[in-house]
Legacy VTK file of the C-alpha trace (Angstrom):
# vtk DataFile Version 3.0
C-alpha trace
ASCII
DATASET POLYDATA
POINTS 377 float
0.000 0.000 0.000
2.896 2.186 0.820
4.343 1.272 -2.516
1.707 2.266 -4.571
0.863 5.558 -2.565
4.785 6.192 -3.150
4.855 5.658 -7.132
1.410 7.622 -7.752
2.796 10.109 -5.287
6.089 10.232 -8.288
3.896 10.181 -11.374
2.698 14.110 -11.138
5.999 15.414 -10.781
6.885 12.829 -14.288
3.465 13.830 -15.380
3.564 17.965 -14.828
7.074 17.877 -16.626
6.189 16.320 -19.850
3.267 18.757 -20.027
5.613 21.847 -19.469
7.852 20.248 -22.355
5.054 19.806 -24.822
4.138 23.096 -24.337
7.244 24.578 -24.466
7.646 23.017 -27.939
4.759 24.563 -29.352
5.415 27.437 -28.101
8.889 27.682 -29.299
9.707 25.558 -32.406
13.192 25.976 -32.971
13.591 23.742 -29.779
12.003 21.061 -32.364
14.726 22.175 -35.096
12.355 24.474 -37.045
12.027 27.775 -37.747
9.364 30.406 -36.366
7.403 31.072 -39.194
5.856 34.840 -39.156
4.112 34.935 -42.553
5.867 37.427 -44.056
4.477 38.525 -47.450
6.639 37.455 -50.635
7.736 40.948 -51.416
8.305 40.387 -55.208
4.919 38.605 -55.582
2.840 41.879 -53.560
4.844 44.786 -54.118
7.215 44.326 -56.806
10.188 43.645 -57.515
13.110 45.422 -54.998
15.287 46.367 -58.515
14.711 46.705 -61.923
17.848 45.880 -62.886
17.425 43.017 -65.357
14.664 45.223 -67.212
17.429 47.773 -67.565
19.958 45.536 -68.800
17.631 43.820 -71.024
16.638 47.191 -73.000
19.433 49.484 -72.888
21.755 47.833 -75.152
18.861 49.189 -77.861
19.083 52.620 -76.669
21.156 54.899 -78.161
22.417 58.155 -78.055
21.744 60.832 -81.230
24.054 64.050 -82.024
22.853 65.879 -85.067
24.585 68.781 -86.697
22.953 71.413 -89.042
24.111 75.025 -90.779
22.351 77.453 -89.986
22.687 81.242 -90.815
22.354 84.262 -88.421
23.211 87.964 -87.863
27.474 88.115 -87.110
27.271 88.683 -83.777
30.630 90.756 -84.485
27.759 93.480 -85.567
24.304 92.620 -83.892
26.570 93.075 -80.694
27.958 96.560 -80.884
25.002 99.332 -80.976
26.911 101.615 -83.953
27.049 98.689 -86.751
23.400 97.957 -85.552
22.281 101.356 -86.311
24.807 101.149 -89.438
22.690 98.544 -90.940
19.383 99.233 -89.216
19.305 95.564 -87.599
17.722 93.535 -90.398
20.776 94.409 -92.696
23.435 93.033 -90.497
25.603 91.354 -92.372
24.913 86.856 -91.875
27.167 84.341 -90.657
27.006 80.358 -91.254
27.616 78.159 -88.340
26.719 74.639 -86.933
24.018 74.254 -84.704
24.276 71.140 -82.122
21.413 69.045 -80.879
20.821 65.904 -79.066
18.522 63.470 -78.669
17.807 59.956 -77.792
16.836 56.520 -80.450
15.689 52.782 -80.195
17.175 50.011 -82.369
14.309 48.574 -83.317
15.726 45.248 -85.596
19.520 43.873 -85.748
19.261 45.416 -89.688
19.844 48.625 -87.964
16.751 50.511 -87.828
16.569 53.224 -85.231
13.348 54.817 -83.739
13.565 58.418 -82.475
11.459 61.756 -82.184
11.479 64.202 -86.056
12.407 66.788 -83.547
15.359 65.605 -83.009
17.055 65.454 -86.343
14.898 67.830 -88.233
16.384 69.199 -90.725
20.023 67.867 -90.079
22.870 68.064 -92.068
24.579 65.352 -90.334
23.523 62.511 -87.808
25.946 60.472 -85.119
24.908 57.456 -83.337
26.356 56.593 -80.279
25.735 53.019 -79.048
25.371 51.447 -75.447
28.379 49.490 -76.004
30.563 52.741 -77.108
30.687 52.486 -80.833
29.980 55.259 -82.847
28.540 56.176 -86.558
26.835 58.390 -88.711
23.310 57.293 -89.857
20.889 57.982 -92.570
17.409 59.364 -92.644
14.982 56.717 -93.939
11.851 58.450 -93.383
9.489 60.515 -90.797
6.110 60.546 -89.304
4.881 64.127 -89.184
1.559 63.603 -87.623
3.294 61.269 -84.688
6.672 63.488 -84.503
8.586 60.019 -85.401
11.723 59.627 -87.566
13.126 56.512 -89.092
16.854 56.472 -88.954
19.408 53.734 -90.326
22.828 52.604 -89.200
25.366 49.913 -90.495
26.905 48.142 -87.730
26.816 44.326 -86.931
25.650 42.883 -83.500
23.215 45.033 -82.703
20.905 44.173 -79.769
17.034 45.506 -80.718
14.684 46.295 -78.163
11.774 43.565 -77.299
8.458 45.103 -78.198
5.593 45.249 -75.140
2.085 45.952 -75.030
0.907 49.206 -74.622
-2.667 48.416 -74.568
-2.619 46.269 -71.703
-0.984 48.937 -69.749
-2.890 50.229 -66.978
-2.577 53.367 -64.643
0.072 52.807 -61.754
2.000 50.758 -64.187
5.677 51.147 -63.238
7.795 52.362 -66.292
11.156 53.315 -66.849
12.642 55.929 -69.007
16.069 55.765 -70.952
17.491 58.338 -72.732
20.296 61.475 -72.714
19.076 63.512 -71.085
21.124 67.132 -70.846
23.670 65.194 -72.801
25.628 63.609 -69.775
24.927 59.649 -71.428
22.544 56.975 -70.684
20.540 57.192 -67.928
17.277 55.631 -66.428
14.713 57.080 -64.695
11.473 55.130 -62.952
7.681 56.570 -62.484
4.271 55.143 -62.875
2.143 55.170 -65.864
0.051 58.356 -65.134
-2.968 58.152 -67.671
-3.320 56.829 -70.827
-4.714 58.053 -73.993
-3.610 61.659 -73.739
-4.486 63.487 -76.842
-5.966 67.247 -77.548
-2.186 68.741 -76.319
-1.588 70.317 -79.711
2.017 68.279 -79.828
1.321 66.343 -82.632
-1.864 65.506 -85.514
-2.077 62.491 -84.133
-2.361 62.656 -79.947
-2.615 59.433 -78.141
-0.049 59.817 -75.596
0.925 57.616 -72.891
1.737 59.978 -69.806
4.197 59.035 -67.158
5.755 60.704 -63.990
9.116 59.305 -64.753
11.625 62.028 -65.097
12.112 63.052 -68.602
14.320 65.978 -69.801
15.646 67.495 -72.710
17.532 64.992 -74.647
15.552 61.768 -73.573
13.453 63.019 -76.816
13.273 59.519 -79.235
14.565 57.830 -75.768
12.422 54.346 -74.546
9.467 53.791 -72.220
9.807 50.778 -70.821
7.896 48.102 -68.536
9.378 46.387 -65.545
10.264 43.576 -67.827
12.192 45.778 -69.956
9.863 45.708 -72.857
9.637 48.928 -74.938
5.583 51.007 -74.512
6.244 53.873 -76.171
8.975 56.774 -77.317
9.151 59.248 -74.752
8.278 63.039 -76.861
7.229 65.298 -75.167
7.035 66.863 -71.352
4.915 69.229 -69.709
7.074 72.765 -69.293
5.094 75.530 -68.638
7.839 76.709 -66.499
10.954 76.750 -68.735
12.811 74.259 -65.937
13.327 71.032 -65.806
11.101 67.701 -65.594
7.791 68.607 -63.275
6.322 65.072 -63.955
4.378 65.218 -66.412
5.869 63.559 -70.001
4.246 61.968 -72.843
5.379 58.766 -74.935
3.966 57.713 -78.303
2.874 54.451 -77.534
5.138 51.563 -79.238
2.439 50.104 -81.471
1.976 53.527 -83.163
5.250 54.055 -83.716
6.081 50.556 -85.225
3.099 50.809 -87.247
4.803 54.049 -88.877
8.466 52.381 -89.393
7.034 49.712 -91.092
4.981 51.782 -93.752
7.924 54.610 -94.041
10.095 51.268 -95.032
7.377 49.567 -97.230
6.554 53.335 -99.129
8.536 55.762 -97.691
6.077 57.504 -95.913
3.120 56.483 -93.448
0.164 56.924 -95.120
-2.127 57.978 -92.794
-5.974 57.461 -94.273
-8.387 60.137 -94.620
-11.550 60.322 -93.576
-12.853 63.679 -93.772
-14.964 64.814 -90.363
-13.878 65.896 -86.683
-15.724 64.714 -83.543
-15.767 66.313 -80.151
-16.491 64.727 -76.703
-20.036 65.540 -75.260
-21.178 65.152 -71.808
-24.360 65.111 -70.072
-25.702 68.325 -68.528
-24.091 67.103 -64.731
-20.687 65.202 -65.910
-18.684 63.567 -63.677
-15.563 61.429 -63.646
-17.438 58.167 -64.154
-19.693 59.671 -66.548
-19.589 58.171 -70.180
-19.111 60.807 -73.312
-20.660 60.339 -77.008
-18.253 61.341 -79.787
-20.549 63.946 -81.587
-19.277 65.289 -85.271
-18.659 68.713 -85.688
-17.368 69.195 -88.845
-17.489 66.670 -92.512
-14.891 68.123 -94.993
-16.353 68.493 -98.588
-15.855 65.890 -100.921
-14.364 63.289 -98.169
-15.089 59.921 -98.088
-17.417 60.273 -94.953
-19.242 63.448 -96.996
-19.735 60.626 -99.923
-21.241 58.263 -97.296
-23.920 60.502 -95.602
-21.928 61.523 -92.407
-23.652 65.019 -91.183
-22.555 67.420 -88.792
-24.580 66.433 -85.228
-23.950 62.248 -85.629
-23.321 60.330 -83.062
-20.165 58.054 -83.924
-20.647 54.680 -82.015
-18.756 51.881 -83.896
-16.239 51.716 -85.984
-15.687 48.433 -88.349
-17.981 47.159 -85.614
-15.459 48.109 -82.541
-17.510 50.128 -79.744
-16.076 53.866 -79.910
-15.681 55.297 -76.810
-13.781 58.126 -76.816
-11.237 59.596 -78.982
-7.821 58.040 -78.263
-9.728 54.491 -79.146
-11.265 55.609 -82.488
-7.625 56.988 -83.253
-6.239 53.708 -82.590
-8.911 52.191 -84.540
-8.196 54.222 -87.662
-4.366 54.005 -87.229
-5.091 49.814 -87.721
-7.019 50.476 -91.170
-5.183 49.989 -94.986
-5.581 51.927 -97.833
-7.946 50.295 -100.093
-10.222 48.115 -97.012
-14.079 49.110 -96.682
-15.063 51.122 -93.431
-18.234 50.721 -91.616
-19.417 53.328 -89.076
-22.010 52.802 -86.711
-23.696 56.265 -86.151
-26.432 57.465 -83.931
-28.755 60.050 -85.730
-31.610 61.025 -83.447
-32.838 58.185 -82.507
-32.278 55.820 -85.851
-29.077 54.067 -85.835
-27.526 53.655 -89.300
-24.407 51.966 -90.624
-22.783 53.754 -93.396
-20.392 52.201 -96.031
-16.665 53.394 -97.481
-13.355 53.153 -98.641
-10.178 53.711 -96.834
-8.170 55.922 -98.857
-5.050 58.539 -99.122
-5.803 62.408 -98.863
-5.362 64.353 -101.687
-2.139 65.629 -102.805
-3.034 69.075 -102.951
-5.624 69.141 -100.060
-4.969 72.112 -97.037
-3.512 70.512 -94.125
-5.352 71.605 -91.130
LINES 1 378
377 0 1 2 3 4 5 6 7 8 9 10 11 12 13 14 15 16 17 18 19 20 21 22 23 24 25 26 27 28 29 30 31 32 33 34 35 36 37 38 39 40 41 42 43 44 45 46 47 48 49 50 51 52 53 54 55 56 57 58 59 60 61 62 63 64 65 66 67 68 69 70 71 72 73 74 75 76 77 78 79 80 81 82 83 84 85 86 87 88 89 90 91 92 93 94 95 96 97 98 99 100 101 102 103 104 105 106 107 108 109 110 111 112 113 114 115 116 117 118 119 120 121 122 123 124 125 126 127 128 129 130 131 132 133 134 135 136 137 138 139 140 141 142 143 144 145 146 147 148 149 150 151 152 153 154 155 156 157 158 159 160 161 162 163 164 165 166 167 168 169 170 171 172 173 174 175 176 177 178 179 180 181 182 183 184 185 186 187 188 189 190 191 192 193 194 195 196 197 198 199 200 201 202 203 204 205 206 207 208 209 210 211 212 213 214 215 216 217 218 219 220 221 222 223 224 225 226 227 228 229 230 231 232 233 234 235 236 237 238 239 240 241 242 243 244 245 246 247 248 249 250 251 252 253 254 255 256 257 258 259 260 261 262 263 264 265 266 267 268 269 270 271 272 273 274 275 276 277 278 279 280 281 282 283 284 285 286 287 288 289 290 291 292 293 294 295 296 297 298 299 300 301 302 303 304 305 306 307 308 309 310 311 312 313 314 315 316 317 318 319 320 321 322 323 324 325 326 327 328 329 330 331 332 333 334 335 336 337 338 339 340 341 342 343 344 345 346 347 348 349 350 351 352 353 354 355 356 357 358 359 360 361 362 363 364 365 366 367 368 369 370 371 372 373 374 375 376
């Protein structure tokens, strides 16, 4: 009896300790060899990547870096700058001077051929063209062609082992898209900056004819002109054109890239014909609003004006339409029916969904080139 009282008077002390150890286990699993797990978040997977890095060295190899050179003539400043030989030759006789003026810019290789993307403003007008390349070589190149209505040039070089960009997709781009910029900017060689897609579909600027801008906050500056827009794979969106300076200073934010569809669609037809022929149509559209718009509120495309003689004017198009379709694609505003027409040969038949009071109607016509000798407006 003693016995017995002894060993179940031994078990709780055996018993309370193997509790205690159990518990201690759970409660701290290393002393079972594993690790504490506290659920942190997979960083690349929910908030990006922590560097772009490979997107950077995956597309600048194709950027490059444009000098251009042209004569120009202006007043000697040997005269305009002393106030007797102005009043000699009353200022707008002042004897002229040639000399060189310098600009620089920014370009995309675009195939391993040697084609080079880049902004008209850049080399308009030059009398000479350099190309400097990621990898330090150097050359002249030659004009193929330009865009007017997108600001694009086509330029040509002939080196071997060149390293074109990989193409993206601007439409799938969405606002808060991170994007890159790469370019020369102020001249002082390849550099990247990183921003967010801002908005998409920018147009009505008075940049270019043709406005369907992709706007970013990364910094862009003079000389990152003809430079690539890039996504955080290091796929080329757009050509970075234009920026926002209503201050004369530097970047403030707001910069505008042609988006890279449009601007392969125009090297493609400047090297099939030497030009992009851009169809015409004939009529202008504005956006119209209810009486109380709002952000979320939808607009109709209403037509304000039908050139004479146009290929609309030959299909019935009035002034007051409503445009709603285009080859049956729903037109929603005017960056889309841009896009719309930019995918459209010479030569293919057009259908166009209007609104006219209340009937809807479908009228019928031909793609086709503007007139030689027809006013550009």
């Amino acid at each position: 009896m003693n016995l017995k009282r002894l060993l179940q008077f031994a078990a709780w002390p055996t018993a309370a300790g193997v509790i205690i150890a159990l518990l201690a286990m759970l409660v701290f699993p290393q002393l079972r060899g594993q690790q504490p797990n506290h659920a942190t978040p997979n960083t690349s997977e929910n908030y990006g990547p922590v560097s772009y890095a490979d997107a950077v060295a995956r597309a600048a190899p194709a950027v490059v870096n444009i000098y251009t050179a042209k004569k120009v003539l202006q007043q000697d400043p040997r005269y305009y700058n002393n106030p007797y030989f102005r009043q000699l030759y009353n200022n707008s006789n002042i004897p002229l001077q040639e000399r060189m003026q310098r600009t620089l810019g920014s370009g995309v290789i675009m195939d391993a051929g040697g084609l080079i993307l880049t902004n008209n403003h850049v080399i308009n007008s030059a009398d000479k063209i350099q190309v400097l390349l990621n990898d330090g070589r150097y050359t002249s190149a030659e004009l193929v062609g330009i865009d007017n209505e997108n600001d694009l040039a086509v330029l040509k070089i002939a080196l071997d082992n060149l390293t074109p960009i990989s193409l993206g997709q601007p439409n799938n781009l969405r606002v808060g898209d991170v994007v890159l910029a790469i370019g020369n900017p102020f001249g002082v060689g390849q550099s990247v900056s990183q921003g967010i897609v801002s908005a998409m579909g920018r147009w009505g600027l008075g940049i270019n004819t043709s406005e369907n801008f992709i706007q970013t906050d990364a910094a862009v500056n003079p000389g990152n002109s003809g430079g690539a827009l890039i996504d955080a794979r290091g796929n080329l969106i757009g050509i970075n054109t234009a920026i926002l300076d209503e201050t004369n200073a530097a970047s403030v934010g707001i910069s505008f890239a042609v988006p890279a569809d449009t601007a392969m669609n125009s090297l493609k037809q400047i090297v099939q014909y030497g030009e992009v022929r851009h169809i015409w149509l004939g009529f202008s559209v504005i956006p119209k609003y209810g009486d109380s718009p709002t952000t979320l509120q939808k607009s109709v495309l209403v037509v304000t004006n039908v050139e004479p003689g146009s290929p609309v004017s030959a299909a019935g198009l009035v002034e007051g339409d409503i445009v709603t379709h285009i080859n049956g694609l729903n037109v929603i505003d005017i960056p889309t029916a841009k896009r719309i027409i930019a995918g459209i040969e010479i030569g293919s038949e057009i259908k166009i969904g209007i609104l006219r009071g209340n009937k809807t109607i479908e009228l019928s016509l031909k793609a086709q080139l503007p007139p030689r000798n027809r006013t550009k407006t």
